[in-house]
C-alpha positions in Angstrom: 32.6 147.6 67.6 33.4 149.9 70.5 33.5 147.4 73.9 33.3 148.9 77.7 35.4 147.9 80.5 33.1 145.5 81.6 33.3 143.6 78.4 36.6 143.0 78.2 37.0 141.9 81.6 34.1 139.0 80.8 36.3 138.2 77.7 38.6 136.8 80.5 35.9 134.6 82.3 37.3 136.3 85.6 34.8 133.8 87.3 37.2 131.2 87.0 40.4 133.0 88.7 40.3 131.1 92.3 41.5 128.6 90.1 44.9 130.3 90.2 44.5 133.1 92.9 43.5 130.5 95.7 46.5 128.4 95.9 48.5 131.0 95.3 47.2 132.7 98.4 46.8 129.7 100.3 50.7 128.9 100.0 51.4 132.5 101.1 49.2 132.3 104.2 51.0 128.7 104.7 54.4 130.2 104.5 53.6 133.0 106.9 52.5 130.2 109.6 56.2 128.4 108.4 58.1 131.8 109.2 56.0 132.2 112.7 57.4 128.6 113.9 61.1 128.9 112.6 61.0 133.3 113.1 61.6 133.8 109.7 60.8 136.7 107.5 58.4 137.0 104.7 58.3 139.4 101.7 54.2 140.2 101.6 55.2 142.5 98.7 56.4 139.2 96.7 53.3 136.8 98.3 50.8 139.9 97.2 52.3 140.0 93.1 52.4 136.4 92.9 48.5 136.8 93.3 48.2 139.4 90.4 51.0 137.6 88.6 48.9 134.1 88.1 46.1 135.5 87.7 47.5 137.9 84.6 49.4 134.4 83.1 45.5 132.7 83.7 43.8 135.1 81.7 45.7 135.3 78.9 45.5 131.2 78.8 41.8 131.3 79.0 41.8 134.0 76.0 44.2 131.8 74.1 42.5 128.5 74.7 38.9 130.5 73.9 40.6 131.3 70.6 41.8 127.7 69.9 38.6 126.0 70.7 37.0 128.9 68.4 38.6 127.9 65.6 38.5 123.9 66.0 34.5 124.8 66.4 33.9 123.3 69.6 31.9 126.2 71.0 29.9 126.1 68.2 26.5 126.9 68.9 27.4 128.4 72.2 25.6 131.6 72.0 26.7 133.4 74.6 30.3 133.0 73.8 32.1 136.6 72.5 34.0 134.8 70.0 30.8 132.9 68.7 28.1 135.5 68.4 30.6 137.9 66.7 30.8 141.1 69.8 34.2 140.1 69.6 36.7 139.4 67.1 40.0 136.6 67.5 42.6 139.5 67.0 41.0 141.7 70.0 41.4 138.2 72.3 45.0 138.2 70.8 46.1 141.6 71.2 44.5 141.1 75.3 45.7 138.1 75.8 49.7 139.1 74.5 48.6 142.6 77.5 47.9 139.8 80.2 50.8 137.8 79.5 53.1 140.4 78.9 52.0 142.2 82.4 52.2 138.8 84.1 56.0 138.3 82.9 56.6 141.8 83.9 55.2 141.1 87.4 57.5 138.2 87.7 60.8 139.8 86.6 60.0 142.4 89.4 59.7 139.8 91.9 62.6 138.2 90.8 64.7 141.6 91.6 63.3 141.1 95.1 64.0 137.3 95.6 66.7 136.2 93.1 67.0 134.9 89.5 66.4 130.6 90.4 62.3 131.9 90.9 63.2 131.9 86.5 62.4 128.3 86.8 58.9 128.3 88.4 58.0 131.3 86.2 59.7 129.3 82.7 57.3 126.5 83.5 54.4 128.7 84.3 54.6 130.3 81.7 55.1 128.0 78.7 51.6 125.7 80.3 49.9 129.1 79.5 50.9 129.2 76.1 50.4 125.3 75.3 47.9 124.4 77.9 45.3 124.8 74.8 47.1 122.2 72.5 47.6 120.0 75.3 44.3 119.7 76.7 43.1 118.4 73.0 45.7 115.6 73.5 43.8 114.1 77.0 46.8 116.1 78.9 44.1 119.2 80.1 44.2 117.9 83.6 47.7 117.1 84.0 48.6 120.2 83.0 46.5 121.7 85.4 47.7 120.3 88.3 51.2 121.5 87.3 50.1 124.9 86.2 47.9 125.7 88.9 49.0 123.4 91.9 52.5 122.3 92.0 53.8 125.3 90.2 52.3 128.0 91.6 52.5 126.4 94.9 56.8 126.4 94.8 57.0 129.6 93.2 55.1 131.6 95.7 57.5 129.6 98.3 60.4 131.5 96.2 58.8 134.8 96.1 57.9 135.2 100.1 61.4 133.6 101.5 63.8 133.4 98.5 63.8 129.4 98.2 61.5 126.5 97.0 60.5 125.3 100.2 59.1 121.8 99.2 57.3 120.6 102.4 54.5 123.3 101.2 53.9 120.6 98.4 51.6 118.9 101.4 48.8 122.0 99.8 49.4 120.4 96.3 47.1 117.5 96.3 44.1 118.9 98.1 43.7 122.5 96.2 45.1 120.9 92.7 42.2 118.0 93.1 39.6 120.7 93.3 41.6 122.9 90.7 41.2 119.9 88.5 37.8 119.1 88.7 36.6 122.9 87.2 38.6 121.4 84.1 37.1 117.9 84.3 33.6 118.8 84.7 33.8 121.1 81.9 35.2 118.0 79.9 32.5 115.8 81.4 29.6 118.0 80.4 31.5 118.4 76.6 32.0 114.9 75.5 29.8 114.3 72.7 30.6 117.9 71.6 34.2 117.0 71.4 33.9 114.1 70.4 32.3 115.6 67.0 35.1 118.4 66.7 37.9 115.8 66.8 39.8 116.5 70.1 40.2 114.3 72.7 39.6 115.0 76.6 40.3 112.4 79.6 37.3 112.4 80.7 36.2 111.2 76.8 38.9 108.4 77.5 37.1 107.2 80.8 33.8 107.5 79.6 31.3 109.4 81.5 30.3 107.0 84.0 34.3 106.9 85.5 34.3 110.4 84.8 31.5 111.4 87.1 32.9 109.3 89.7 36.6 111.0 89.3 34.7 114.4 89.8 33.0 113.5 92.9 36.8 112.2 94.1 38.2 115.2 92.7 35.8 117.5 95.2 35.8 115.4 98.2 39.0 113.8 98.9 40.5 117.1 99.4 38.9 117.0 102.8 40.5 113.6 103.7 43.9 115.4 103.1 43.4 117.9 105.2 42.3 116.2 107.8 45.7 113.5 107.4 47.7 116.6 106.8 46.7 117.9 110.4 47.0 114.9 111.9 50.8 114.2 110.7 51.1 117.9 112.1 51.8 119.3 108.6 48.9 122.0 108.8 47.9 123.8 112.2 44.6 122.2 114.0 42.8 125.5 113.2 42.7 124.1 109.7 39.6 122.0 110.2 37.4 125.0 109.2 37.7 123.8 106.0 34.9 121.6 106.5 32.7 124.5 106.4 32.9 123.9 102.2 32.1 120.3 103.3 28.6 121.1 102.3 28.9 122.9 98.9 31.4 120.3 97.6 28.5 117.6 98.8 26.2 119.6 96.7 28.6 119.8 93.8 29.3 115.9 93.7 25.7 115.2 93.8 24.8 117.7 90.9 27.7 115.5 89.0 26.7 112.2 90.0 22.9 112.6 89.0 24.0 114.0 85.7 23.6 111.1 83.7 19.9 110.3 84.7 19.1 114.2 84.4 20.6 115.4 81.5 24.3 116.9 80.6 22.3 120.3 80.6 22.4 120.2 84.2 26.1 120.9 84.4 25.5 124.2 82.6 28.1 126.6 84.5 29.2 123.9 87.0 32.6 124.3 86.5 31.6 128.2 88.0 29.7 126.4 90.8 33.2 124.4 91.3 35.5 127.8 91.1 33.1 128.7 94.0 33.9 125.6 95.9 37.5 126.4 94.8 37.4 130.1 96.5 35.7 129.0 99.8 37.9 125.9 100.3 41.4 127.5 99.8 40.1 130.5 101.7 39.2 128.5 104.6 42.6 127.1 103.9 44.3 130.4 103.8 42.0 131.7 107.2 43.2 129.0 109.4 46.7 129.5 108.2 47.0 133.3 109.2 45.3 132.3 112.6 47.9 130.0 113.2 50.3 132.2 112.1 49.6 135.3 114.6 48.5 132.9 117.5 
């Protein structure tokens, strides 16, 4: 079956990238306010690939974990899925998914010529959660893995790429963009129990039950705020940061959808984990804004 351009890029659910691009740009925009204080310089060459980079490494997991959860059957039934309603076949997600990873390691050799060989590290790690990220999120480690993959990794290695070593005070981004990073995952996992429950995998929000795990996604989308707003005030982040709480309201909206889930029906978190990577995109852009402001004040 002959597929268009527009196909294939869906095969990658490309709505789900600020997942990976945000704190990825985030940290670079950080970074560029670090070099303003301390008049430091900044590769923007190496901030801008580590962007394509992650996002490269992100699709090819997506298309890998698609293919995994096709086989176990857990999208069964889900229409609209490529693998499920046939427009696509497992070895066309394969031979993709080996492009995207391939071009992402390519991408991060190239910016190890610029800053040195030790960003190997960040990349090794990066790189093996894309390709096991699928077996361990059937083991209750989904959104662990997360957080490494798309938080604290990401997060170090785009500290190596713009100024050629980990800087590790730009872990203070860590905890309020992996929260949110997270919680795609978790309401995902939220809305899925029963369904994974009956293909035999195991998820944490199965472990907690949906009544905790409602509660841990509302957490997931609101504490993120708090942190901010400490991070500021221990004079970790730039005042100029409080423009964040311009997402205040989406991420309101988001928790309530969540929380009222149980007495209206799972069907109600249908694409919520899209309404999250929204969230996701407007937070860490915020983020990102008051960052650059901060950086050419």
């Amino acid at each position: 079956m002959k597929h268009s351009v527009k196909d294939w890029i869906l095969t990658t659910r490309p709505w789900s990238f600020p997942a990976s691009a945000m704190p990825v740009l985030a940290t670079f925009a950080y970074m560029t306010w670090v070099c303003s204080l301390y008049g430091m310089s900044i590769d923007w060459v190496g901030g801008v690939l580590a962007i394509v980079g992650i996002v490269f490494f992100h699709a090819s997991g997506n298309m890998l974990s698609d293919v995994r959860d096709y086989k176990k059957g857990v999208d069964k039934g889900l229409s609209h899925m490529p693998l499920v309603n046939g427009s696509f076949t497992t070895k066309e997600y394969m031979r993709l998914s080996l492009t995207l990873f391939v071009l992402g390691c390519a991408i991060g050799f190239y910016i190890m010529s610029r800053c040195g060989w030790p960003l190997l590290y960040a990349a090794f790690y990066g790189a093996f959660f894309t390709l096991t990220y699928a077996t361990f999120k059937y083991f209750a480690l989904g959104d662990v893995v997360i957080f490494l993959s798309y938080a604290v990794i990401p997060i170090l290695g785009t500290t190596y790429a713009t100024i050629s070593e980990y800087y590790y005070p730009a872990l203070v981004l860590a905890l309020p963009i992996g929260l949110i990073t997270v919680a795609i995952l978790h309401v995902n996992n939220t809305r899925d129990i029963e369904s994974d429950r009956a293909a035999g995998i195991r998820t944490f929000a199965m472990i907690i039950g949906l009544k905790a795990s409602v509660q841990l996604y509302a957490f997931e989308v609101l504490f993120p705020f708090v942190a901010v707003i400490a991070t500021i005030m221990c004079g970790w982040l730039p005042w100029y940061s409080v423009i964040v709480l311009f997402a205040l309201p989406k991420a309101w909206k988001c928790a309530r959808v969540v929380l009222d889930s149980p007495k209206k029906g799972m069907e109600t978190l249908v694409m919520h984990d899209a309404a999250t990577s929204q969230l996701q995109l407007m937070f860490s852009l915020l983020l990102a804004v008051s960052l650059f402001v901060g950086a050419a004040i």
